[in-house]
N, C-alpha and C positions, 0 to 999 in steps of 0.2 A: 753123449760121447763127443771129446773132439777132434776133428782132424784138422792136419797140416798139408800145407801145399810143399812141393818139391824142387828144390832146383840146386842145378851143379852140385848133383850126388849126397842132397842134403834134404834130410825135411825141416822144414823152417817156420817159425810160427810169427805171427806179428799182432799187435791190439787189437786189431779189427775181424769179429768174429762174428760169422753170417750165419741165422737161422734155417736150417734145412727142413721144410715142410713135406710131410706124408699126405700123399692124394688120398689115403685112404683112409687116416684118421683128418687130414686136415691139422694136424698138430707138427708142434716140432719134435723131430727124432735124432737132430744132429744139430753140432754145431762146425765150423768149418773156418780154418782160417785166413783170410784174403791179405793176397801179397799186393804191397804199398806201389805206386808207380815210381817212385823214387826207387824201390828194391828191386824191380820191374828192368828198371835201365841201367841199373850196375853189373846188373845179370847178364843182359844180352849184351852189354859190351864185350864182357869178360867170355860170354858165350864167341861174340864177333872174331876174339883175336885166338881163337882154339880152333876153326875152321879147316886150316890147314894140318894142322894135327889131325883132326878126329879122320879127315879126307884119307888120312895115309894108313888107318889102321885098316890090315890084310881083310879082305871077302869071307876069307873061309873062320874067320875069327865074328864077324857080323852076322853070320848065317848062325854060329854056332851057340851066341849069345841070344836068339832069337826063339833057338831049340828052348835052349835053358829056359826062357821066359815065359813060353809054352808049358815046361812042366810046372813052374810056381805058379802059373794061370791054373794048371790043372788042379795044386794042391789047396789055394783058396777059393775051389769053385763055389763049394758054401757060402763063401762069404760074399761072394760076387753075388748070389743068387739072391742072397738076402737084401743086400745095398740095391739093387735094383727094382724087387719088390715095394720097398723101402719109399727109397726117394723118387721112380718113375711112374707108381703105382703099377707096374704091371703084375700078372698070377704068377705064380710059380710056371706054368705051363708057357708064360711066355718070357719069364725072367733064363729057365734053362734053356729055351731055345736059343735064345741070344746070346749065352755064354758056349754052347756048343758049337756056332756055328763059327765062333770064333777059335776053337780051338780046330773047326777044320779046316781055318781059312790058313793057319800055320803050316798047314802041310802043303802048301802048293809053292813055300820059299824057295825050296831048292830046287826046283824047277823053275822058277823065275831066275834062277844065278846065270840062266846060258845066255839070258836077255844081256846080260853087262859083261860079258866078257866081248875082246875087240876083234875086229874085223877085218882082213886083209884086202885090201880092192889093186888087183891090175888093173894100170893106167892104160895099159895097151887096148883094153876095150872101150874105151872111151875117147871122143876128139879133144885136141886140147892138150892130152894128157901121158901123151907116147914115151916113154922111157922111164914111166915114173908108177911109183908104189902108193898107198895111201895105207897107214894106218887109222884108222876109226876106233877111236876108245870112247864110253863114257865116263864122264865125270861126276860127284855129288853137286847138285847146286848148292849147297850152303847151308842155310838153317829154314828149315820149312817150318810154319807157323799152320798145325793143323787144328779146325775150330770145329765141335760136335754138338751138335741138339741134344733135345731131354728123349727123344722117343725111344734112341738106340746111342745112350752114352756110352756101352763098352764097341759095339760090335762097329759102330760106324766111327767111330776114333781109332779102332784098332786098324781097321782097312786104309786110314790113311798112314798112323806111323808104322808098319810094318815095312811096306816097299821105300817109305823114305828111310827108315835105318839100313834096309840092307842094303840100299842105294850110295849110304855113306856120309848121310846127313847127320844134322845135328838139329833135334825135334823139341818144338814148344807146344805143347800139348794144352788144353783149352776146353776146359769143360764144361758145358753151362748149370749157370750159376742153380737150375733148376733141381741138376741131377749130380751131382762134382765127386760125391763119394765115391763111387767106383772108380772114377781117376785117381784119385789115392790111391787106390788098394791098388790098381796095375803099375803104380808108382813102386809101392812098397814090393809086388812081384819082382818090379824092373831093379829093384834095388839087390836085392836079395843072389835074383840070377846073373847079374853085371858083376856082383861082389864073389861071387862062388870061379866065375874064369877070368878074373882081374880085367874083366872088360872097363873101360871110360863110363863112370855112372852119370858122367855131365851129359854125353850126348842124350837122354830124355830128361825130359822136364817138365811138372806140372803147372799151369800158372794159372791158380783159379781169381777171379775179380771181377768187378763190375765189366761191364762193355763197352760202357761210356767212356771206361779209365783206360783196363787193362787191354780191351778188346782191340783200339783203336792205335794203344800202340803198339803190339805183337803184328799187326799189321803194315804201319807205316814207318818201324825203327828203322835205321839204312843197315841194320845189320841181318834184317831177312829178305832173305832172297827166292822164298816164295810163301805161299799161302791158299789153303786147301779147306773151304770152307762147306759146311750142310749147313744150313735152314734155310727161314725163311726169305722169298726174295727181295721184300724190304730191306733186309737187310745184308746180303748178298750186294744191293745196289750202294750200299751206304760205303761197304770195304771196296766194292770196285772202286770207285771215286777216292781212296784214301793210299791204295797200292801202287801205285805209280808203275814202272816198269820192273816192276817184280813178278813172277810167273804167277800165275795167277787163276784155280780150278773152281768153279763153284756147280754145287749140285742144290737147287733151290725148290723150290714148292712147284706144285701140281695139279691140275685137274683132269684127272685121270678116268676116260670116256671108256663106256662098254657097249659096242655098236652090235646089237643081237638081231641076226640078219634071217634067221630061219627058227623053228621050233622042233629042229632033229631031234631033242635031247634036253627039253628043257630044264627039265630035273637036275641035272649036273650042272648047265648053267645058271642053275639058280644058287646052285651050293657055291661055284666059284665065284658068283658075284656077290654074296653074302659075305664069305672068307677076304674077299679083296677092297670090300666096301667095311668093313665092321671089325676086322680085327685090332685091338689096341685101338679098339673103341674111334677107329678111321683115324688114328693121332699118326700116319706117317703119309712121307713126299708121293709114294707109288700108289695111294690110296685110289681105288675106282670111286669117285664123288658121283656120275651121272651115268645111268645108261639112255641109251640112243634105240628105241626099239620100231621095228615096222610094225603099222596097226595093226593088220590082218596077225600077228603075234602077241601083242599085248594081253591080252586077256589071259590067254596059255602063262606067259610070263609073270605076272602079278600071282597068279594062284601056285606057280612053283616057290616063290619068291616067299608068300608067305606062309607054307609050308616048311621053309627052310628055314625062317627067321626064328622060329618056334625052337630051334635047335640052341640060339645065342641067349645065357642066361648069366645072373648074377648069382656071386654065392660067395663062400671061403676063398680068399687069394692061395690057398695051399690046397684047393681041389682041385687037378687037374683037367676036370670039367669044364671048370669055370672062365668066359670066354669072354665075359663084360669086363672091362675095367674100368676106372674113374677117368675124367678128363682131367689133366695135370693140376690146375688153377681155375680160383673165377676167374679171369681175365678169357680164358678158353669156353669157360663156360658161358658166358657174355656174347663173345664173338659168333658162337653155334646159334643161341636165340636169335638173335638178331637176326643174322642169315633168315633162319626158319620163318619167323614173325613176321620179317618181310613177304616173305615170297608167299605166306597164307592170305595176307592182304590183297594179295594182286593174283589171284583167285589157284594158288595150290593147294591142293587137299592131302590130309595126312591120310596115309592108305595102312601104315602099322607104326606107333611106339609114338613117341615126341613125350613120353612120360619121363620125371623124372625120382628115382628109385631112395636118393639121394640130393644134396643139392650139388654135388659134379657126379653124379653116376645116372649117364641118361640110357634109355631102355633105345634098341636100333631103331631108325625112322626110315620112312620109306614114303618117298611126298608126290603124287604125283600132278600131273601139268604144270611141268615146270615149264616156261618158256623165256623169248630172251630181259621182258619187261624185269625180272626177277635178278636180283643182286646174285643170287646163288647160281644161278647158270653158267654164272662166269666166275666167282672170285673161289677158291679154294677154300672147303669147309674143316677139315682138322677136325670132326666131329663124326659120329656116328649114324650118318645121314646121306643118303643116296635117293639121287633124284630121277624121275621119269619122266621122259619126252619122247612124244609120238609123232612120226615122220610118215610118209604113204610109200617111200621107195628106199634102196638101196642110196640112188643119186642124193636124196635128198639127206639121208643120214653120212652119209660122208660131208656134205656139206656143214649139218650142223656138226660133226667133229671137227672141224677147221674151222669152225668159229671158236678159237678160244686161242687166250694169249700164253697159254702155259704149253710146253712141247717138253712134257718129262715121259709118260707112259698113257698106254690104252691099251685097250681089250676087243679083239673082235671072237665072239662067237656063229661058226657058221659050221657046215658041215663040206662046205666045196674049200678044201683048203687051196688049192690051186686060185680061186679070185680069193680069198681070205689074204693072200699075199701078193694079190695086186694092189689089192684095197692097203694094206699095209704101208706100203712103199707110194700111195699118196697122201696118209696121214703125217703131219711133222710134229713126230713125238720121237725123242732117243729110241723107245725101247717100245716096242708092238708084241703082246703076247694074242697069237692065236688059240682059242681052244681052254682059258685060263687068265686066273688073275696075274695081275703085275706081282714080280717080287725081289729083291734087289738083293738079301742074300748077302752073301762072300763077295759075290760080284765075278764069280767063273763066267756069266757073260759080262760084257762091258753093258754100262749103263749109264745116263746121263742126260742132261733135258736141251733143249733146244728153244727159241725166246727167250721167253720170262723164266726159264726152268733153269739154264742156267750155262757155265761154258765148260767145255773140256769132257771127259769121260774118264771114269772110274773101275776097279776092276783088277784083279787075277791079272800079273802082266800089263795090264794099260794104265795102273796109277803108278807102277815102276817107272816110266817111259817119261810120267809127268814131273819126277822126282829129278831126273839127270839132266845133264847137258850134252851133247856130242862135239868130241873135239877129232878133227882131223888134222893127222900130223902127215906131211907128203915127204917121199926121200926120191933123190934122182937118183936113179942106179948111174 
């Protein structure tokens, strides 16, 4: 089958037509058509001088085109579900989670509307500013260029064009080249519900292409004026360097620490570090890659550990059981060895799985003595693999969690939550879950990494906030 990419209320096809590979068969099951840089830039000119327009269409018309697009999200859920299966490899069990959660992140728009309505400030309580009023509106910034990974192509694209349309922007949507099909389809929803309340079908747009072509200039045209980007942070550093003063959000990679400080409850800690370490086969930013355990624990912990692991299997993508997935490509499957192979060299022992079921479907792994000699201690693994390091103290596990260059998320398990959330607040990660895995969701909490992980934060309300500009207008009484 093939698809087209979307722009200025149009699907559009051009010569150039890109193979779509299933992780699960390894085959192609799509084909897809890649917009030209030359089409690229007639686009967002003509995008560039609508600005002012799209800016003045009423709030309550943005919100309501949003509804709309929620029910035609709901009415191709099937298909969503399938395209995801499809091109991301994920199960069914984890293809409808990721459309569900997008349909509940819709409900929390109109409770975002009270963020952008304006704000009266007397001058009287302020020095400086005696006799005088301030109006505070926000404004759309312009055209945001939102850019999504293969792991979570609807759910983490959606989270960013939602609060920039109701914000009053005009969106270039970006899918990778990995996963692109389901940006079509929210294409073709957005088409569908924009054309039913004679909404503007330019403000969304598809722009699928290379990244070397299309990526770099959705980026750096002078006609975006910002850009909101997930993955990895290679390449997070490659668009910072290319954005100039354009706003500018990135949510990048992780290594994401599990410091298990006691053996209350090992059992549960073991289910939530399996779940946070393993699911979607460890292909996402919040992934737990290493836990941090005190010795006099370890041994409790391995034997929860592998009791739980027992639980993660392969099977039918349409059994809801089924909890293994394939790794996207070799290129992932490559990068996972290599990690692994090294750090066996330099004396880690596999303590369950490093099998491989498939040539990209690897069985969970669980390595222990990982220490700092080991590539894997520190680089982010994208793989199905959680590593162990044994420490004698609290002090000294908080220490080895501040050894790393990534500040996106970690895990402490303990049963004193009172020091759980000391300890918290001297780890430099966005986002500290006590008691549980990392998990990023709708983004009802904000979330976002710190270093190498990345700038800005995301989120229910706080990617609204990234979307506008504040203008104050002053009257002298």
């Amino acid at each position: 089958m093939k698809y087209s990419y979307y722009v200025l209320g149009n699907f559009e096809e051009s010569s150039d037509f890109f193979d779509v590979i299933s992780p699960h068969t390894m085959e192609k099951f799509a084909e897809v058509s890649l917009i030209s840089s030359e089409r690229a830039k007639e686009v967002l000119t003509t995008l560039g001088d609508l600005k002012r327009e799209i800016a003045s269409i009423p709030l309550d018309l943005r919100l309501r085109v949003l509804m709309e697009w929620s029910k035609e999200i709901e009415n191709m859920k099937k298909d969503l579900i399938e395209s995801l299966i499809n091109e991301s490899g994920k199960t069914i069990h984890y293809a409808e989670g990721e459309i569900n959660a997008l349909l509940e992140r819709f409900k929390f728009v109109e409770r975002e509307i009270e963020f952008l309505q304006p704000e009266i400030k007397d001058g009287d309580y302020g020095f400086g500013t005696k006799d005088k009023y301030a109006l505070v509106i926000k404004e759309p910034l312009g055209i945001i260029t939102c850019i999504a990974p293969f792991n979570y192509p609807v759910l983490t694209l959606m989270n960013k064009v939602i609060p920039a349309i109701l914000g009053g922007n005009i969106v270039i949507a970006k899918p990778s080249l990995k996963t692109p099909i389901s940006g079509v389809l929210l294409a073709r929803a957005w088409d569908k519900a924009s054309d039913r309340i004679g909404f503007d079908k330019r403000v969304f747009n598809v722009f699928i292409g290379r990244s070397s072509e299309i990526g770099d200039l959705i980026v750096s045209h002078e006609s975006i004026d910002g850009v909101s980007f997930t993955g990895s942070t290679y390449i997070g550093q490659k668009i910072s360097q290319k954005v100039g003063m354009k706003k500018f959000h990135a949510e990048l990679g992780g290594k994401g620490t599990a410091l298990v400080l006691d053996d209350c409850d090992m059992e549960y800690y073991a289910k939530e570090i399996c779940d946070g370490a393993f699911k979607f086969s460890g292909q996402r930013c919040d992934s737990l890659n290493r836990v941090i355990v005190i010795e006099k624990y370890k041994e409790k912990l391995l034997n929860a550990l592998l009791n739980e692991i027992g639980n993660w299997n392969y099977g039918d993508v349409y059994d809801h059981n089924t909890k293994i997935t394939p790794l996207i490509d070799s290129d992932a499957v490559n990068k996972v060895r290599s990690l692994v192979e090294d750090a066996l060299s330099k004396g880690a022992k596999v303590i369950y799985g490093y099998e491989f079921i498939k040539d990209n479907v690897m069985l969970p792994t669980i390595l222990d003595g990982v220490n700092e000699s080991m590539d894997i201690y520190y680089e982010e693994i994208f793989g199905p693999v959680l590593t162990i390091t044994t420490v004698k103290d609290k002090k000294e596990a908080i220490e080895k969690a501040l050894d790393n260059k990534y500040g996106l998320d970690a895990s402490i398990f303990t049963s004193n939550i009172l020091e759980g959330i000391e300890i918290a607040k001297k780890l430099n990660d966005g986002s500290v879950t006590i008691n549980a895995h990392p998990t990023h969701s709708i983004g009802y909490f904000p979330y976002g990494g710190n270093k190498l992980s990345g700038i800005g934060r995301e989120g229910v309300f706080v990617s609204l906030k990234e979307f506008v500009k504040t203008k104050t207008i002053i009257i002298k009484r």
